[in-house]
C-alpha positions in Angstrom: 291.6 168.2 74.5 292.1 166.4 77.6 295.8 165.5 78.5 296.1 162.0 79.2 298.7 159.0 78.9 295.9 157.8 76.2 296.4 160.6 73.8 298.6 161.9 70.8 301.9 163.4 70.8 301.3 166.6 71.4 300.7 165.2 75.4 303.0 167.8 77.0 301.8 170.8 75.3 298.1 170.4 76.0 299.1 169.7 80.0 301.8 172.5 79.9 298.9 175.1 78.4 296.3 174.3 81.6 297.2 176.9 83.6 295.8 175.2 86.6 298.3 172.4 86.5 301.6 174.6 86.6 299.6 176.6 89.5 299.1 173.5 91.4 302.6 172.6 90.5 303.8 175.5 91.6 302.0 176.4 94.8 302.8 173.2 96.1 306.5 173.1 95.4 306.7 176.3 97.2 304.1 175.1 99.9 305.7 171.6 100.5 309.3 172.4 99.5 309.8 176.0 101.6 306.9 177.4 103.7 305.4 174.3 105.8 309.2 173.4 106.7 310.0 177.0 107.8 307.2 177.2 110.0 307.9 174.0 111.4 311.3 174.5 111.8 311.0 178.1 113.3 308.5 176.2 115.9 310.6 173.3 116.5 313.9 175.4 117.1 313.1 178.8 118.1 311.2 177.9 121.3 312.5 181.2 123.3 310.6 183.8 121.0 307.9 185.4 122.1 306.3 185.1 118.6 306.8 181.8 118.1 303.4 180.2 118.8 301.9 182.3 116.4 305.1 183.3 113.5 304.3 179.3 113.4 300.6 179.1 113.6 300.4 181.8 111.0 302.9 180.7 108.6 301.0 177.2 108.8 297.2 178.2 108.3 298.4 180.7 105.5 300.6 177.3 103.7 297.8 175.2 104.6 295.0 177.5 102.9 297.3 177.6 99.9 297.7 173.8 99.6 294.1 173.5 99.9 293.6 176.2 97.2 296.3 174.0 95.0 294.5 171.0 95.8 291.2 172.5 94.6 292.7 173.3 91.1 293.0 169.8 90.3 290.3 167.9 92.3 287.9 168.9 89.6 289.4 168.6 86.7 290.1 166.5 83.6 293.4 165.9 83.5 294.7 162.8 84.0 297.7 162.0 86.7 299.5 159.4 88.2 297.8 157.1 90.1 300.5 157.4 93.1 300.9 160.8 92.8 297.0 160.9 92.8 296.3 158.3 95.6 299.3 160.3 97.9 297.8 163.7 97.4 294.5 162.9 98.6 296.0 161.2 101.2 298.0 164.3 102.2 295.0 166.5 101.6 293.2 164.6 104.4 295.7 164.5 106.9 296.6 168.3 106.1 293.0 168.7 107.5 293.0 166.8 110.6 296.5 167.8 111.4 295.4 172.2 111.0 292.0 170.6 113.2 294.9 169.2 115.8 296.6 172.0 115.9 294.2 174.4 116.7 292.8 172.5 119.2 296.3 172.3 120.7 296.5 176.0 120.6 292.6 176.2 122.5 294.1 173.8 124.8 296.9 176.1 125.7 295.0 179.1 126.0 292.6 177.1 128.4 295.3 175.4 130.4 294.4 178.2 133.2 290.8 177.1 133.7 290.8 173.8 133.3 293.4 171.9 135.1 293.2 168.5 133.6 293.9 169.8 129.8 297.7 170.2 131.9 298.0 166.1 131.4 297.0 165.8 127.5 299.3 168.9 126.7 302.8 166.3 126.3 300.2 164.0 124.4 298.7 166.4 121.7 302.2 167.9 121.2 303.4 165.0 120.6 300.7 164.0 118.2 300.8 166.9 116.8 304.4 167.2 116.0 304.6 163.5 114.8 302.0 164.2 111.9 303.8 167.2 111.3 306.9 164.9 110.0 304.3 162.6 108.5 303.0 165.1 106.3 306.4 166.5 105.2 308.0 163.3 104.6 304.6 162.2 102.6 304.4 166.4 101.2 308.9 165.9 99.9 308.0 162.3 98.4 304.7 163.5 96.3 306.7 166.2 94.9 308.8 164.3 92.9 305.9 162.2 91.7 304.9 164.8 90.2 307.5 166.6 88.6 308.3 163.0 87.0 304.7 163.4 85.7 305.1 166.3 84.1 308.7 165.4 82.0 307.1 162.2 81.3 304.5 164.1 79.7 307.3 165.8 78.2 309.3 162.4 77.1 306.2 160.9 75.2 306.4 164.2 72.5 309.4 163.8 71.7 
């Protein structure tokens, strides 16, 4: 049975007994809500570590392949969501690609700053750019997750 606004009462039980859902749910609360901050923090506020490019570049590409893996569990699927909730995680899936393109192409950039002279002048810019769709995506990443947990308890409301 598909798990829809459309169907019987027994709504929340069918979307609760997809285990893909509560995965996605999950992974991305702990994706959106804990890891993807951390690692931006630790880059935004422990500059003087030695680690610090890559405790952030790490923590990042390891969030970012799980959000994609979350993602993927209900791209393809027939359950019904929101439409915002919906609409703002592709939207988030999208820019979570072009900002993990940006930021390795920052890092390349800072590796090559040796040999070629005039990446120097675009360093300030693609930090910049790069920490600006950082805030982007977890403002966008904190106000999806509510979106969806008030899918799932109005799932839960329409048994009752």
């Amino acid at each position: 049975m598909v798990a829809s606004y459309d169907d019987s009462d027994d709504m929340a039980t069918d979307y609760f007994s997809y285990p893909p859902i509560l995965a996605h749910g999950i992974m991305m609360i702990v994706c959106w809500g804990y890891l993807l901050p951390a690692a931006a923090l630790y880059a935004r506020y422990y500059r003087d570590a030695s680690n610090r490019l890559a405790v952030h570049a790490g923590s990042q590409v390891f969030s970012t392949m799980v959000v994609l893996l979350a993602g993927a569990f209900v791209l393809f699927n027939e359950v019904n969501c929101k439409r915002q909730h919906r609409f703002w995680g592709y939207t988030i899936l999208a820019l979570v690609v072009l900002q993990m393109l940006g930021g390795g192409s920052h890092f390349f950039s800072l590796q090559s700053l040796s040999s070629n002279p005039k990446l120097h002048r675009l360093r300030p810019i693609a930090r910049r750019v790069h920490g600006s769709m950082g805030v982007l995506l977890m403002l966008l990443g904190f106000i999806n997750i509510p979106q969806g947990i008030s899918h799932v308890y109005t799932l839960v409301d329409a048994m009752a």
